[in-house]
N, C-alpha and C positions, 0 to 999 in steps of 0.2 A: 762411568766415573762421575761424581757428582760433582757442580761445579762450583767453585769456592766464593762463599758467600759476598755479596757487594761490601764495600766497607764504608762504614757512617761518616760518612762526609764531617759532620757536626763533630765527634768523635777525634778523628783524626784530626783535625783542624785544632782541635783545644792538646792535643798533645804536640800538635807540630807548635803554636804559641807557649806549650811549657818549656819544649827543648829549645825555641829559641833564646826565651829566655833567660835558661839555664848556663845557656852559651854567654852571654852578655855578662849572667852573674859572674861568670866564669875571668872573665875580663876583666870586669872591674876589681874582682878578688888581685886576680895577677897584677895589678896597676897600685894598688896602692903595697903590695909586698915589695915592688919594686921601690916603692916609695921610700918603704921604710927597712929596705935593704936584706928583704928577708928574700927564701925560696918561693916561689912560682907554685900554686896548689894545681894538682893534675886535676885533667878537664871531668866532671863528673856526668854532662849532656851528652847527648847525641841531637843530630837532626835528624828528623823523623823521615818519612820516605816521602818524595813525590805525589802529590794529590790532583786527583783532576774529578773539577777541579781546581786550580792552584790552590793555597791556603787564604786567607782572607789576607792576612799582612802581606803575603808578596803580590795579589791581586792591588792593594792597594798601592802599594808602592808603587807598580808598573802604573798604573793608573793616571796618577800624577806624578811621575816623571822623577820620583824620590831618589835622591844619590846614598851612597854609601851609608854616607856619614848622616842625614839626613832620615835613613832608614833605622840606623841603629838610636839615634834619639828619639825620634818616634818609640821605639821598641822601649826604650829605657822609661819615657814617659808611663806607658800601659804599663810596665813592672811595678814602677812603684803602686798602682794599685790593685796589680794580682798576686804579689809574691812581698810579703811581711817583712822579707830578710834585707828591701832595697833602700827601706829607708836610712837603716843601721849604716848599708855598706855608704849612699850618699856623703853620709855625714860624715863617714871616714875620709873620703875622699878630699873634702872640704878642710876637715881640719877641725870642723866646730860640731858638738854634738846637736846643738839648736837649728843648725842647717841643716834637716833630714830630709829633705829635696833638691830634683832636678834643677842645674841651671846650666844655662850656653856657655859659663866659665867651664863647670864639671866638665859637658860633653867635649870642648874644646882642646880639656887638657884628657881624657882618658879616653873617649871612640877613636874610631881608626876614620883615617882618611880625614881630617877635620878643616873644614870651609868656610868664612868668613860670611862669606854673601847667603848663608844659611840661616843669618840671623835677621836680615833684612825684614819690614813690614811688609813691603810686597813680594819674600822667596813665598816659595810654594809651603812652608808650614807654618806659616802666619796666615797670608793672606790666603788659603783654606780653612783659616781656625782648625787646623790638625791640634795642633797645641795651642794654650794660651800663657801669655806671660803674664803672671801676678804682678800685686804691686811693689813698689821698690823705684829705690833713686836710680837704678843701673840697670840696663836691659839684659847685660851678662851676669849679673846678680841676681834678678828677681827670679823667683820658684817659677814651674814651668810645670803645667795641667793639662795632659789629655784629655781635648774636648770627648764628653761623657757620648753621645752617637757615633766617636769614630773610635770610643773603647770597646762597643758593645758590636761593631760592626767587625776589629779586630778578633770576636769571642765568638764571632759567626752566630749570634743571637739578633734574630727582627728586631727593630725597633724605630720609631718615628722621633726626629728631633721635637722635642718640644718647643720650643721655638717659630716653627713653622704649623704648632697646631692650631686648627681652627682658621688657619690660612690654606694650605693643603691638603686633601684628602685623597685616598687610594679610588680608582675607574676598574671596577673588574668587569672583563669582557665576558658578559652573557652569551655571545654569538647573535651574528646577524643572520635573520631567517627570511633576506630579501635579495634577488642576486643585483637589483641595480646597485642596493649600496654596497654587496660582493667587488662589485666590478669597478666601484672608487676605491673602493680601500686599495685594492691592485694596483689601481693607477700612481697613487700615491706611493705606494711601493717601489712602484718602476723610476718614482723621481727622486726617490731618496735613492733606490742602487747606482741609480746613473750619474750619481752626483760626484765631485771630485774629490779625492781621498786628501786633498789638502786643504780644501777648504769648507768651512762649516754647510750644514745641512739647510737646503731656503725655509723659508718662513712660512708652514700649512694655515693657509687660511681654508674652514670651512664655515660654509654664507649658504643662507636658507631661511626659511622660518620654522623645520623640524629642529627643536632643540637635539630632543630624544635620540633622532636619526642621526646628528652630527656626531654627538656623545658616542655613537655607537659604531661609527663609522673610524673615530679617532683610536677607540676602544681595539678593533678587528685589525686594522693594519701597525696600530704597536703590537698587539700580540705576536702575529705573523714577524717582526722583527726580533722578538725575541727583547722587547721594552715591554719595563712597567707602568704602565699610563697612571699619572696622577693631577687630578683638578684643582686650578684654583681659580675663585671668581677675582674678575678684575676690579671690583669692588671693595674688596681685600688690602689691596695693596698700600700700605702707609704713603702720605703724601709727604712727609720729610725726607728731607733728601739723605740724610745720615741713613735714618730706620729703612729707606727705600733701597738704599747700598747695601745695607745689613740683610736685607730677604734678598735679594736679588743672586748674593754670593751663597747665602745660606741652600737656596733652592739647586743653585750649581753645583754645589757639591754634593747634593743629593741625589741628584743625577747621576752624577758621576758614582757613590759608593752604591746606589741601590738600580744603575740602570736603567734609567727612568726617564720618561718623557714627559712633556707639561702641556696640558691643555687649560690654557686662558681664555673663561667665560667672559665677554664683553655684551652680552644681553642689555645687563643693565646701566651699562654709560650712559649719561644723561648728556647729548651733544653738548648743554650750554656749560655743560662742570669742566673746566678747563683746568683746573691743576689737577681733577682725576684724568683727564686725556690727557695729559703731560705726565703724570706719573704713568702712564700705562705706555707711553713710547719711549720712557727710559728705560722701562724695565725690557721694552721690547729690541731697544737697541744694543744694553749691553749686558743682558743675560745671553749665555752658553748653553749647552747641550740642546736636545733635541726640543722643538716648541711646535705648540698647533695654537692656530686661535680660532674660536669660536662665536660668529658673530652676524647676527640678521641680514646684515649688506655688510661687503669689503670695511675693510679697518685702512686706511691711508699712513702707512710705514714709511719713513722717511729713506733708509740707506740699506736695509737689509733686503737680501733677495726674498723676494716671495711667489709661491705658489699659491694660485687663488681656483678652488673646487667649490661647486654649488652642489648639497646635498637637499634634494629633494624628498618626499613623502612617498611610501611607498606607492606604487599605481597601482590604480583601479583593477589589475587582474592579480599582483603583488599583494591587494588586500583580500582578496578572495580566496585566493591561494591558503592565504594564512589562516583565515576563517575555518576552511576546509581541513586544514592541518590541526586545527586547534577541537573543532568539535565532531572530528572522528566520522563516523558511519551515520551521525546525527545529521550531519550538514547534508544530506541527500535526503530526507525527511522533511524537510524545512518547508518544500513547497514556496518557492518563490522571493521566501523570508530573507534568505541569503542575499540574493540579490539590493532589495530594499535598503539594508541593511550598507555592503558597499557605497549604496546609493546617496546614502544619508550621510552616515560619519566618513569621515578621513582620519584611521586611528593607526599609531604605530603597532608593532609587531608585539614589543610588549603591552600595553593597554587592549588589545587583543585576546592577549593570554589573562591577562587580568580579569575580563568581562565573561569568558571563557570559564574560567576556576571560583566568579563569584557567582555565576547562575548555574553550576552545577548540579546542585541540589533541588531548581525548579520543580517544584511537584506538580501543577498545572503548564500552559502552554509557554515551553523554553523561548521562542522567539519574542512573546513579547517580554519577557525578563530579560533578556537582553537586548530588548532595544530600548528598554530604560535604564539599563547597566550602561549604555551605553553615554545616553545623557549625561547619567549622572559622572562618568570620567572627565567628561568635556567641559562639565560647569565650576571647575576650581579656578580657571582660567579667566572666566569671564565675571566671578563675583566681586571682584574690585575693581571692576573697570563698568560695569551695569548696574539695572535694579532688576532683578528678574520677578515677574508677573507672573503668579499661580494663575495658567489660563485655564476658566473654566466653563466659558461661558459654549455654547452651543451654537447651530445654524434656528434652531427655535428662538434662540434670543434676542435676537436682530430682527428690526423692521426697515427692508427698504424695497426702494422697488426694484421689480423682477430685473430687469438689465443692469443693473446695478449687483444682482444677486449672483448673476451669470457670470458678470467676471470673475468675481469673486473665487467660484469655485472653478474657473479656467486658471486662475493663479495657484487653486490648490491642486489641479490636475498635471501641473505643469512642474511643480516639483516632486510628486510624487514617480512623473515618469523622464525625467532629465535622464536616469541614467538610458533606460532602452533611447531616447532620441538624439542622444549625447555621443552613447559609445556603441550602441548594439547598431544604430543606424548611421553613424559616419559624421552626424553633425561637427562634431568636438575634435575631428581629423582636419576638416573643411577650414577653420579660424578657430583661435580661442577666444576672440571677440564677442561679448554681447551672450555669454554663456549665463551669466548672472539674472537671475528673476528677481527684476523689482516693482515694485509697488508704489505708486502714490494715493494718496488721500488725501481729497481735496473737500471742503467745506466749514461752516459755521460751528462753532464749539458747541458741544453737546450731541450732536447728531449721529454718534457712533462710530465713528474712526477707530479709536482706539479698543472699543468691542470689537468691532471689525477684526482689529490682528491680534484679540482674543479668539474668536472663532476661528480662523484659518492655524493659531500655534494647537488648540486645543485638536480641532481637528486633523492635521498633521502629526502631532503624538511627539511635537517639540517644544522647548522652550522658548518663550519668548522674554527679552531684554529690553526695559526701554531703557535707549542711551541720555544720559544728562548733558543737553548741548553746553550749557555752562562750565561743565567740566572738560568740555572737547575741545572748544575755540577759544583760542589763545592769543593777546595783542602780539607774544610774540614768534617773531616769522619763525617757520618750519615747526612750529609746536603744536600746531593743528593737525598737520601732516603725522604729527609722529604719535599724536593721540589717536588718531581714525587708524591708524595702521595698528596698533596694538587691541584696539576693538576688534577689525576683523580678522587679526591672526587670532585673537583668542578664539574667537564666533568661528573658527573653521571647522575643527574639528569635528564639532558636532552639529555643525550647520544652521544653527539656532536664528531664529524667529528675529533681526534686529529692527527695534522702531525707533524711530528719529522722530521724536512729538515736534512740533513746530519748525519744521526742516527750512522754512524758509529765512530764517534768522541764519543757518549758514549757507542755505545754496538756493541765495535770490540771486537775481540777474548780475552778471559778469559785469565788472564797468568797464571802462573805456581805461585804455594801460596810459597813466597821468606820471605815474613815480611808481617810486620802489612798493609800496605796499600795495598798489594799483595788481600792481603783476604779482606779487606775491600771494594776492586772496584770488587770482583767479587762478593761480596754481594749486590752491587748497581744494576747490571747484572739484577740478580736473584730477585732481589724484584721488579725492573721493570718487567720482565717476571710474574711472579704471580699478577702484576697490568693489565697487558692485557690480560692472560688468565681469569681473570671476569670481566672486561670493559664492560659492557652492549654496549657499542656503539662501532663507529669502530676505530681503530686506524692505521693511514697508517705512517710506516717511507718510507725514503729513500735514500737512496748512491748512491755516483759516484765508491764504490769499494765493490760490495759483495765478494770479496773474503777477504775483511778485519774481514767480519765476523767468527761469532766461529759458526762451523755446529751445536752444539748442540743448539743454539739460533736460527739457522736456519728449525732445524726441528719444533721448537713449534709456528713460525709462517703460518697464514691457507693458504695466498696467496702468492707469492713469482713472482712479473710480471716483466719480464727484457724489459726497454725502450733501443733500437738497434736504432744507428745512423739509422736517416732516408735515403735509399736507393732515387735514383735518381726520378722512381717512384711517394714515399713517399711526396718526397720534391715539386711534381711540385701539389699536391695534396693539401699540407697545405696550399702552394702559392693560390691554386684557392677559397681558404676556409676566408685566414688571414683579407679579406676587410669584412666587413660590407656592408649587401645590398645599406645604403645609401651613401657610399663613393663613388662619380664619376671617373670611371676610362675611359682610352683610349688606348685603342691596348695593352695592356698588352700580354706578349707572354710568359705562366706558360712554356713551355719547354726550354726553354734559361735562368728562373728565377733559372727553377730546375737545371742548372748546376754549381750553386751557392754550394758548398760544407760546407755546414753551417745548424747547426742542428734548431727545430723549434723557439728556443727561439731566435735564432739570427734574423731567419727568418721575426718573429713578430717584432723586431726591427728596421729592415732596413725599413717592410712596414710602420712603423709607424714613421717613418724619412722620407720616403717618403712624405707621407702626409702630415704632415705639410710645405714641401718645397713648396710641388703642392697650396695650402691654402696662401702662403703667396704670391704667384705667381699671383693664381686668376685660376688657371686651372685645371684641373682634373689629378688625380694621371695616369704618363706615365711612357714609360720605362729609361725616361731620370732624373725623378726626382729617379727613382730606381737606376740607376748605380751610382749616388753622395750619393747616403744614404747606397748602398755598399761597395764603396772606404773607406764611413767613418770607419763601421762596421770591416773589415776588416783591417785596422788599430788601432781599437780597437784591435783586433784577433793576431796582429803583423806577419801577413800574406799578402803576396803577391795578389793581385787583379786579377783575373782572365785576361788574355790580350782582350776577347771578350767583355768584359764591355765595355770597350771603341770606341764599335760599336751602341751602345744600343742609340738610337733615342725618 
């Protein structure tokens, strides 16, 4: 026996609202016969049959707690703009053909069951905007409009208030392909079943610096409730207190007709914007239905219960996993690549798939396409907050001396294998203390520092950022803090190369705690310090004065490499390096260059004044276009010219 087909939900639903209806029409026909003393017209509706489920009108009405009388106004509201025939009967009702709309007189005198406090600003079909009252000297007078989202929502057709657009928008749950954030979402689950059927749901705070991961965490445990998750940034939020009541109630009832949950992004709160933190704990205080918030550290809520979960980044074996899942029978091929790879980025599950689905197509070797796929997701993060430096410079590029050279590549050895000594050997079980590779650069300008953390990003096969301390340090308090911390969340992901050009200007020695700003700049200190002891990636500062620093800042960095004016040596060394194989030179003589008393960056300056003189000549770089591009430098320098220059041919 075959079995009888499902019935269209949408379908039945629009004939269970025609027979209601019809019912109603029904009623007001018999009300005004009685009026005008005539017979009773027999009922020509039916109600249609039971739906599961329910119909959209009776879902709604149970919803919000809609009475009798209440329901049939409502109902009577949406006639008049489904069924042509209601305006006519209206106006009969009324008395005046001009008055072809609903009013709380009409309802008053003709539905059943009819209630005074139904008409109240705060009953339930005002203060929902179920209905609205037009204008008019009399509130039982004035025409009465079904709000247009809870006509559409009565006709069981989707639809977004507009009102709330560009404020709200839908979170569709991708699936989480991690079981830690599996096993929050659960938890979160268990605090919402366990909670008391009388009283509101606590307040989900999720805190972290995985955006992605919260979103998606918030995403998996509304689903599993059977809620439709919808974002809004708190940034959004009008600061008027009118327009602040008007979203607040608007997004409630939204809730309520579409089942829905709200996660409020707080990312971008700006601590010192105090009427956006005042508007963000009204709304937090006396919005309804289900709410999550979203936010870097704890949000500080005054009166509402709250649940506070830290959602973490997937780990180190959670990213492997995914890797594995993601590039199939390839990821055993890899050869070691995979590893690396963990090793370097910290990326979610989607940007995974992402990096995955864009080097598909690799036609030479897949790993390293994706480990610049990889780069490239992590640097949208850090482009407004850095200047990122095409590092292209080499270990041939650099002159210094040999223990100088050694650390060097002890700093690039050391990020390269963090992960085996980290995790494959037990280190990163032991403390997470002191996990952070950093770097100082210490010496006179020009001397190569900042080549220096060209060569180690270039060799690394990362990006390197120099941070603008100027943009960093702030006179005021906690804003230093909250600029370095947005550096290195950005810089995590991809682990990226950070330099600090003249780090001494914010982290020279500690003073002595005098007042309040005494302690507040040595708390910037120290929160910097516990952002590069976990920095997954490396970070190099450097100064023209290590003795401006405070030793205790000095012991907790890992490398400490002093660049020494370059010796005589040194200098005719960078001299033989500074050209480009294709740059055409003639008789160049590095021993007479080198007695040029000028460290390397001057060096790279003069040759490249050079050059251009020789180019605009038509000749190849000589020792004569070298001595006019060192007068100049050198006057730059406010320094006397060597008298042998003016030998130079």
């Amino acid at each position: 026996m075959k079995a009888a087909p499902e019935v269209n939900w949408l379908e039945a639903n629009q004939q269970y609202l025609t027979a209601a209806i019809a019912l109603l029409r029904h009623r007001l026909e018999c009300h005004i016969a009685r009026a005008q003393g005539k017979d009773q017209p027999a009922v020509s509706g039916q109600q249609s049959a039971e739906l599961s489920p329910p119909p959209a009108l009776e879902t709604l009405c149970a919803r919000f707690g809609l009475s009798v009388f209440e329901h049939d106004l409502l109902l009577l509201c949406a006639a008049v703009e489904l069924d042509s025939r209601f305006p006519a009967l209206c106006a009969q009702v009324h008395g005046e053909p001009l008055r072809a709309y609903p009013t709380f007189s009409l309802a008053l005198a003709a539905l059943a069951e009819p209630h005074w406090s139904a008409l109240g600003p705060d009953a339930t079909l005002r203060r929902w905007r179920l209905v609205e009252v037009g204008p008019g000297s009399s509130v039982t007078l004035s025409p009465l409009k079904i709000d247009e989202r809870v006509l559409h929502y009565l006709t069981g057709v989707p639809a977004r208030d507009e009102r709330l657009a560009g404020i709200v928008e839908p979170v569709r749950h991708a699936g989480l392909e991690v079981p830690t954030h599996r096993a929050l979402a659960g938890r979160i689950g268990s605090v919402w079943s366990q909670a008391s059927h009388n009283a509101p749901l606590p307040l989900v705070q999720l805190c972290g610096p995985d955006v992605v991961g919260r979103r998606g965490v918030a995403a998996a445990v509304c689903s599993a409730a059977g809620l439709n998750l919808s974002l809004m940034s708190a940034g959004a939020l009008p600061l008027a207190p009118g327009e602040l009541d008007a979203v607040t109630r608007l997004w409630e009832r939204e809730s309520i007709l579409g089942t829905s949950a709200l996660l409020l992004e707080c990312d971008d709160i700006d601590a010192a914007d105090l009427p956006r933190k005042n508007a963000v704990n009204q709304f937090l205080e006396h919005v309804g239905g289900v709410l999550l918030i979203s936010a870097r550290e704890r949000w500080q809520t005054r009166n509402r219960p709250t649940a506070v979960f830290d959602v973490t980044k997937p780990t180190v074996a959670e990213q492997r996993d995914l890797w594995r899942s993601c590039l199939g029978p390839e990821a055993a091929r890899m050869n070691g690549g995979l590893d690396a790879l963990v090793a370097q980025f910290s990326l979610s599950a989607r940007a995974i798939s992402a990096v995955c689905a864009e080097t598909a197509a690799a036609a030479s070797d897949r790993g390293d396409a994706l480990w610049d796929a990889c780069r490239r997701q992590a640097r949208p993060k850090l482009e407004d907050l850095a200047q990122r430096v095409e590092a292209v410079a080499s270990w041939d590029d650099i002159v210094l001396p040999a223990s100088q050279l050694d650390i060097l590549r002890d700093a690039a050895a050391q990020v390269r294998q963090r992960m085996k000594v980290y995790e494959t050997w037990g280190f990163a079980a032991k403390s997470a203390r002191g996990l952070g590779i950093s770097v100082l650069f210490s010496g006179p300008s020009g001397t190569g520092k900042t080549l220096a953390a060209e060569v180690l990003a270039n060799h690394l096969k990362l990006d390197l950022y120099r941070i603008d301390l100027s943009q960093v340090v702030s006179k005021y308090i906690g804003e230093t803090e909250k600029n370095l911390r947005r550096v290195f969340d950005a810089a995590e992901d991809g682990g990226a190369v950070l330099l600090f050009d003249e780090a001494d200007a914010l982290f020279g020695k500690r003073s002595e705690v005098k007042d309040s700003h005494d302690r507040y700049a040595n708390i910037e200190v120290s929160y910097l310090l516990q952002r590069m002891e976990g920095y997954r990636g490396l970070a190099i500062l450097t100064t023209n004065m290590k003795e401006a620093l405070d030793q205790a800042f000095l012991r907790r960095i890992r490398f400490v490499v002093q660049f020494p004016f370059p010796d005589a040596e040194q200098r005719a060394e960078i001299w033989r390096r500074v050209y480009p194989a294709a740059t055409p030179t003639n008789g160049l003589d590095f021993a007479r260059l080198a007695r040029l008393d000028v460290a390397g960056g001057n060096i790279r300056n003069i040759a490249l004044y050079a050059a251009f003189l020789a180019a605009e000549a038509g000749e190849s770089v000589a020792m004569k276009h070298l001595r006019r591009a060192a007068q100049v430098e050198y006057a730059k320098l406010e320094r006397p010219v060597v008298a042998e220059v003016g030998n130079w041919q």
